[in-house]
LOTOR-982645 format. One line per field, with one value per residue: residue number from 0; residue in three letters; x, y, z of N, C-alpha, C in turn. Coordinates in steps of 0.001 Angstrom, whole numbers, always signed. Example, Ala and Ser with C-alpha at 12.3 -4.5 7.8 and 13.67 -1.06 7.14 Angstrom:
2
seq: (0 | 1)
type: (Ala | Ser)
npx: (+13190 | +12850)
npy: (-5690 | -2250)
npz: (+7800 | +7080)
capx: (+12300 | +13670)
capy: (-4500 | -1060)
capz: (+7800 | +7140)
cpx: (+13200 | +12900)
cpy: (-3300 | +30)
cpz: (+7800 | +7870)
This chain:
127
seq: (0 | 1 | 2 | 3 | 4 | 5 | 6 | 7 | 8 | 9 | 10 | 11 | 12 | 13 | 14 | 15 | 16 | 17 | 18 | 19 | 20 | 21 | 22 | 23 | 24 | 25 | 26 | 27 | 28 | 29 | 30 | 31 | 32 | 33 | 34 | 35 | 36 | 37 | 38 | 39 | 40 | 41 | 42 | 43 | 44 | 45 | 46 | 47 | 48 | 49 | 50 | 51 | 52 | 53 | 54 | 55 | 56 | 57 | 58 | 59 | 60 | 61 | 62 | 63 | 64 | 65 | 66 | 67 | 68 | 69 | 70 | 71 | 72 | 73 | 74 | 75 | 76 | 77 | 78 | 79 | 80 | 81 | 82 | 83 | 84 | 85 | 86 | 87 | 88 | 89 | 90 | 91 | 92 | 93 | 94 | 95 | 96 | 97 | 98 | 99 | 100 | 101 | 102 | 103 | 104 | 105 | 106 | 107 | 108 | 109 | 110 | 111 | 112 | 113 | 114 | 115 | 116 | 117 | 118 | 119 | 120 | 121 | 122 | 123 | 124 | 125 | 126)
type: (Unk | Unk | Unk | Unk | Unk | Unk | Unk | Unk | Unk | Unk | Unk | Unk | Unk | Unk | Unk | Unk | Unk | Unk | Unk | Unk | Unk | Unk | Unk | Unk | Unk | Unk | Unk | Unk | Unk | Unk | Unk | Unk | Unk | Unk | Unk | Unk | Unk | Unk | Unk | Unk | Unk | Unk | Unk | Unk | Unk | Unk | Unk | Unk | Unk | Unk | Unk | Unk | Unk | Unk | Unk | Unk | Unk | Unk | Unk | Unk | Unk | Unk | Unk | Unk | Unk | Unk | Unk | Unk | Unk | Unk | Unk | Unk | Unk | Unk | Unk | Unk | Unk | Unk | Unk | Unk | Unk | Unk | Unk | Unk | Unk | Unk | Unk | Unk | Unk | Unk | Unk | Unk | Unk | Unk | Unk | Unk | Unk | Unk | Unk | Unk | Unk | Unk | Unk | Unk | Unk | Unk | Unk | Unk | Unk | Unk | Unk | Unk | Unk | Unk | Unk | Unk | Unk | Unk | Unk | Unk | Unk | Unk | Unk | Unk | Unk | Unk | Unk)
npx: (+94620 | +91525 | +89381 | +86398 | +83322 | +81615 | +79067 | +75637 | +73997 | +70541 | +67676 | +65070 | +61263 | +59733 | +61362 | +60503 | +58391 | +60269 | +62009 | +60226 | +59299 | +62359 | +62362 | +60343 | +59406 | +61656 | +63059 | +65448 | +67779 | +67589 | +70644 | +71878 | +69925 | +70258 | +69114 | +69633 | +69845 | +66351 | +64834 | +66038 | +66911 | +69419 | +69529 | +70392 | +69915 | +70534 | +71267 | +72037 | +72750 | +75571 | +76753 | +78294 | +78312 | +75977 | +72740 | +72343 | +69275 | +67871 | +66549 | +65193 | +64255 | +65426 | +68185 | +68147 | +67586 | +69860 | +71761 | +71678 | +71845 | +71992 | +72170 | +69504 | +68324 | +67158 | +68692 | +71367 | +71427 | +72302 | +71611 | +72180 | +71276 | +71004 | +68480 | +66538 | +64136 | +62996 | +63321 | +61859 | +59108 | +58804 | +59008 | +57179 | +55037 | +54705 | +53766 | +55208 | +56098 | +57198 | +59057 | +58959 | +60958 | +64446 | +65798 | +69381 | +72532 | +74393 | +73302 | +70400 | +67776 | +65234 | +63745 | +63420 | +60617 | +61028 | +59712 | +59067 | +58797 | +62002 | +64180 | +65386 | +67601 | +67302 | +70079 | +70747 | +73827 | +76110 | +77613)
npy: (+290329 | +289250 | +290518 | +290764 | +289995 | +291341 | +291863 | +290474 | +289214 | +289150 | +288130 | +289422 | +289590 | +292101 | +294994 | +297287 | +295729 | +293758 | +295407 | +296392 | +294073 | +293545 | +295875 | +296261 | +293966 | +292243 | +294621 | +295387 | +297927 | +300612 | +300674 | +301649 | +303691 | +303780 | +305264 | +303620 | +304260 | +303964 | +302312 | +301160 | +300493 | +300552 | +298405 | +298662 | +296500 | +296232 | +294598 | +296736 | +300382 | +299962 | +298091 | +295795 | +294014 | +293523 | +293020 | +293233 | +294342 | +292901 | +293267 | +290465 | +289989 | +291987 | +291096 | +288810 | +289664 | +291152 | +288781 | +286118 | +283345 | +283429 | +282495 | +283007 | +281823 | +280884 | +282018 | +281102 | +281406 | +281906 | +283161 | +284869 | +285355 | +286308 | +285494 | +282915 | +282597 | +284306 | +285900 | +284285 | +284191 | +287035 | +287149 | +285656 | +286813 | +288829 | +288044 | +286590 | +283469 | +280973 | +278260 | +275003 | +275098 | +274047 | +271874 | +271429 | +269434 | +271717 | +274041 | +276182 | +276554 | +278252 | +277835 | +280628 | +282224 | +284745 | +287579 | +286860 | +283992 | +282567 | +280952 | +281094 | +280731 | +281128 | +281623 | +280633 | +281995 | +282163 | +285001)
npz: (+71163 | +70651 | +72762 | +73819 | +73516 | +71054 | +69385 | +69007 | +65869 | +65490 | +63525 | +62760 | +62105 | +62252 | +63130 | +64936 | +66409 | +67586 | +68389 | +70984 | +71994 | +73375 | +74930 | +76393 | +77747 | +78714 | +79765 | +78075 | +77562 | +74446 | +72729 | +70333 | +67874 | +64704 | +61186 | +58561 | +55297 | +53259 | +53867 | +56327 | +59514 | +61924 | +64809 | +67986 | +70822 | +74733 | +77769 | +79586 | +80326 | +80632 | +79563 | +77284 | +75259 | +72713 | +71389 | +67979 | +66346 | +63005 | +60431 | +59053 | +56701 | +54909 | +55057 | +53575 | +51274 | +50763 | +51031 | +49728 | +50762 | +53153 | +56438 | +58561 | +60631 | +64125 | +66647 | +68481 | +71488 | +74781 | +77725 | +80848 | +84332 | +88145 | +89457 | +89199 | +89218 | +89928 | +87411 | +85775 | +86788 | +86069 | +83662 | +82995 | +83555 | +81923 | +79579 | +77930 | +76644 | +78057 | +79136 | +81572 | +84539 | +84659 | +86168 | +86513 | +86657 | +86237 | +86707 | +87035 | +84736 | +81655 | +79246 | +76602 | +74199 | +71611 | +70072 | +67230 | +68032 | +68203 | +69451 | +73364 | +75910 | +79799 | +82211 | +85430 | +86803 | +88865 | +89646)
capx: (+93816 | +90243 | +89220 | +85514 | +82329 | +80990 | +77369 | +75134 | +72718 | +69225 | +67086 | +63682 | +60320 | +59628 | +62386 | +59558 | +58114 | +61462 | +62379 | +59239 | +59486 | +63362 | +62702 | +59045 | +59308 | +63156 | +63766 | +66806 | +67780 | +68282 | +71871 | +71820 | +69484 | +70400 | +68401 | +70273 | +68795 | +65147 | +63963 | +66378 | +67512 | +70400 | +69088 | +71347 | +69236 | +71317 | +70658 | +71792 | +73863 | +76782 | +76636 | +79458 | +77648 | +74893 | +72259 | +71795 | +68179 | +67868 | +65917 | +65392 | +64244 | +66623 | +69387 | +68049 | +67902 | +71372 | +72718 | +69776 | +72107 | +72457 | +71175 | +68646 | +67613 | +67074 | +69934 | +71579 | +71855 | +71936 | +71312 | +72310 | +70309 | +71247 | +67801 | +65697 | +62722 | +62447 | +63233 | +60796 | +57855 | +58513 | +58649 | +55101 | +53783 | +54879 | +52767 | +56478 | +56252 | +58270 | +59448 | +59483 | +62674 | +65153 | +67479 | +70453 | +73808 | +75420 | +71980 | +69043 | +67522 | +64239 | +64074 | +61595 | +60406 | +60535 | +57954 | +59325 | +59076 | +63123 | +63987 | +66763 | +67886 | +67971 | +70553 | +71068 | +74442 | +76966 | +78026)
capy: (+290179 | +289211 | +291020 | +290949 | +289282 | +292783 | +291817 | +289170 | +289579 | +288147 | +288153 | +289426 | +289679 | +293202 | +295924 | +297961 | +294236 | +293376 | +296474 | +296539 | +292798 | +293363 | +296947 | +296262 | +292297 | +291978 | +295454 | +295762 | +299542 | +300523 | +301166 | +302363 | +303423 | +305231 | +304649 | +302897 | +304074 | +304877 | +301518 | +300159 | +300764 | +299610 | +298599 | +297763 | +296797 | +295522 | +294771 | +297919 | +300996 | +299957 | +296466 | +295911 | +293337 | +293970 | +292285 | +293708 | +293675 | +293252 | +293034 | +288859 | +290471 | +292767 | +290587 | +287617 | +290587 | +291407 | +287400 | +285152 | +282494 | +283299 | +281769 | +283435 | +280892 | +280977 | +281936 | +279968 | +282817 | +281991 | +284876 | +285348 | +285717 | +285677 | +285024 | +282118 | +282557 | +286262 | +286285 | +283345 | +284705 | +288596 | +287041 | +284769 | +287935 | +289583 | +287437 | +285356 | +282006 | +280739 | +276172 | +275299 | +275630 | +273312 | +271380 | +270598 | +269533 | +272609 | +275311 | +275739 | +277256 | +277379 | +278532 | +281197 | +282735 | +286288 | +287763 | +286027 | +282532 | +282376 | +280471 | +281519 | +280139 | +281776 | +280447 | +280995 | +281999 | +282506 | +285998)
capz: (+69965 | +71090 | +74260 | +74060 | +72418 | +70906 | +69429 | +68098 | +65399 | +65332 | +62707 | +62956 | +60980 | +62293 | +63613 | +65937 | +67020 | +68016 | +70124 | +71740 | +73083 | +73898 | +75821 | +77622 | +78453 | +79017 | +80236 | +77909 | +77154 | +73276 | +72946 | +69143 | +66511 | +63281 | +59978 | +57490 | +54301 | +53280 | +55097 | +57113 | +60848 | +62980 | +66005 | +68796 | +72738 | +75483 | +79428 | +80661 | +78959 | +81295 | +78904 | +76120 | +74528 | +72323 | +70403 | +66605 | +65916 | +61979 | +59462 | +58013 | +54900 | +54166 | +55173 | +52838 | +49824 | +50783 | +50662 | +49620 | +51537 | +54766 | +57793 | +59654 | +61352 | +65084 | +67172 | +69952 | +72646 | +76195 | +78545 | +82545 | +85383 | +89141 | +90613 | +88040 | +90054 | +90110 | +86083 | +85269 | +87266 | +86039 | +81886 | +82394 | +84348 | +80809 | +78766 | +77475 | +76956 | +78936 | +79239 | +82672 | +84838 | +84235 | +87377 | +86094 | +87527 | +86235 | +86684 | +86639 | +83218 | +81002 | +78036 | +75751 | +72917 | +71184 | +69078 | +66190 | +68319 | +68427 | +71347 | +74213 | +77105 | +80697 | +83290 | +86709 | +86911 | +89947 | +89608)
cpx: (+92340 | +90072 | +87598 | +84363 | +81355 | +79182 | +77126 | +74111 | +72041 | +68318 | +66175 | +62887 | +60100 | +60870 | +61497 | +58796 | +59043 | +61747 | +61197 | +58881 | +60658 | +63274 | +61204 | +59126 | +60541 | +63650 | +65070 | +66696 | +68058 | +69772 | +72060 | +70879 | +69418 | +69581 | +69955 | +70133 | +67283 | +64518 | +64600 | +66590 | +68584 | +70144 | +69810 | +70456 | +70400 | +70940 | +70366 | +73019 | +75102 | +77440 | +77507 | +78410 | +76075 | +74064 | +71678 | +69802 | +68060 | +66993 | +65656 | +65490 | +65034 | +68188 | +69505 | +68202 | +69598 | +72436 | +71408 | +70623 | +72638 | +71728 | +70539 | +67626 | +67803 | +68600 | +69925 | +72468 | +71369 | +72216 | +71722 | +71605 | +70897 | +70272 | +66557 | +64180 | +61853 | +62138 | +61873 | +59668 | +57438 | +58127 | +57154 | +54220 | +53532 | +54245 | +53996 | +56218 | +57238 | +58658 | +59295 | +60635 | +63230 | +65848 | +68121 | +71696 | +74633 | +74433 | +71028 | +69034 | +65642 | +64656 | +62635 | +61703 | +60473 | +59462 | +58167 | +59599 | +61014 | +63295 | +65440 | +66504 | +68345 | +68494 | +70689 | +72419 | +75150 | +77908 | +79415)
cpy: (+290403 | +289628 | +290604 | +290255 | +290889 | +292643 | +291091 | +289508 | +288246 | +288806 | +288381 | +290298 | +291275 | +293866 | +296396 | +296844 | +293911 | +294296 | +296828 | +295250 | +293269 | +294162 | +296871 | +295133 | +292112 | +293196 | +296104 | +297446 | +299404 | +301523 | +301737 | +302196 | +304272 | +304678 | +304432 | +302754 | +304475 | +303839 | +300476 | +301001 | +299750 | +299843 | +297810 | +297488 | +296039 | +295233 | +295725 | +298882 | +300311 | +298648 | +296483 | +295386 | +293951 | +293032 | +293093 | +293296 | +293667 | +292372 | +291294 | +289085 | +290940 | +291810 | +289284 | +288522 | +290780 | +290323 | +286665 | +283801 | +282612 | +282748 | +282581 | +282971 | +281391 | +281114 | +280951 | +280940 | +281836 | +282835 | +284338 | +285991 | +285295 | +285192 | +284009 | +282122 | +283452 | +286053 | +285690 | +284180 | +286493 | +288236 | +286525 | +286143 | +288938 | +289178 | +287207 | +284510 | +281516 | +278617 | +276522 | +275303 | +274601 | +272961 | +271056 | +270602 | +270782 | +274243 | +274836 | +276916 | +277195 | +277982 | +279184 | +282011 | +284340 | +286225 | +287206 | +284298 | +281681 | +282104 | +281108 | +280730 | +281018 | +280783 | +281224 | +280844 | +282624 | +283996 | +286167)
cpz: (+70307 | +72532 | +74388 | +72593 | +72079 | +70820 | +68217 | +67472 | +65671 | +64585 | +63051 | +61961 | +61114 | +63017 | +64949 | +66528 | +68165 | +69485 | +71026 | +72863 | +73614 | +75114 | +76587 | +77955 | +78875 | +79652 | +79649 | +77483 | +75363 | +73575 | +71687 | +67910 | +65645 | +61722 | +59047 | +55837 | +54388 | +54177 | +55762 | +58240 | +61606 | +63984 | +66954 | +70312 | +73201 | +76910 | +80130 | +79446 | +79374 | +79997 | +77563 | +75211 | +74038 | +71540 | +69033 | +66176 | +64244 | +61281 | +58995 | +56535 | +54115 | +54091 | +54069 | +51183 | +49706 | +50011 | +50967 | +50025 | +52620 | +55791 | +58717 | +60222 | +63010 | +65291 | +68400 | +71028 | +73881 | +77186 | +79659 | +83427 | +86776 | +90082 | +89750 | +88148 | +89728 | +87930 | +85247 | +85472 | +86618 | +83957 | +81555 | +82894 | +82905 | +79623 | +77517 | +77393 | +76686 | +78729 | +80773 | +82981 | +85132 | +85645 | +86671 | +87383 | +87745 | +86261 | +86576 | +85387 | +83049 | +79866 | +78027 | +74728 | +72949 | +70733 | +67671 | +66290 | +68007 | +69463 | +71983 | +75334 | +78592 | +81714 | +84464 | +87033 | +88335 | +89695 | +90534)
């Protein structure tokens, strides 16, 4: 049935905002963008092309015209990283704001903001 988590939207105030934090501060590649109409775009970035998963960048506006009850509220994404150090130090060098970095029992983490102040979480995962 379910093989794979395909892709998560997130809501954002600008489209060209959006892919400009995801693909110069995060490094992600865009994986698809076709216009959608006279002023929309489907914008897909991801880590790398190799990367199944994707994140939808879209519209808030359009999506609240679409269904004036939907939630586009912050998402609850948490991202993967194998070195917390390296990632932290390369996002504040990126002018991110960043939390500091988290010990926990089960990782370390911090969290940080987009350009629409949506928060995420990076962990230091065991690959």
């Amino acid at each position: 049935m379910i093989r794979k988590i395909g892709k998560i939207t997130i809501y954002v105030n600008n489209q060209e905002e959006a892919k400009a934090f995801w693909t110069e501060k995060l490094n992600f590649v865009i994986k698809l963008e076709r216009p959608m109409g006279p002023n929309m775009t489907w914008l897909e970035v991801g880590p790398n092309e190799c990367e199944f998963t994707t994140f939808i960048l879209y519209d808030k506006k359009m999506m609240l015209a679409q269904k004036p009850s939907a939630n586009v509220g912050h998402p609850n994404v948490i991202l993967s990283t194998d070195n917390i150090e390296e990632s932290y130090n390369e996002l504040k060098e990126k002018g991110v704001e960043v939390s500091e970095i988290m010990t926990m029992p089960y990782g370390k983490m911090f969290s940080f903001k987009d350009q629409d102040g949506n928060d995420y979480l990076l962990r230091e995962d065991e690959f």
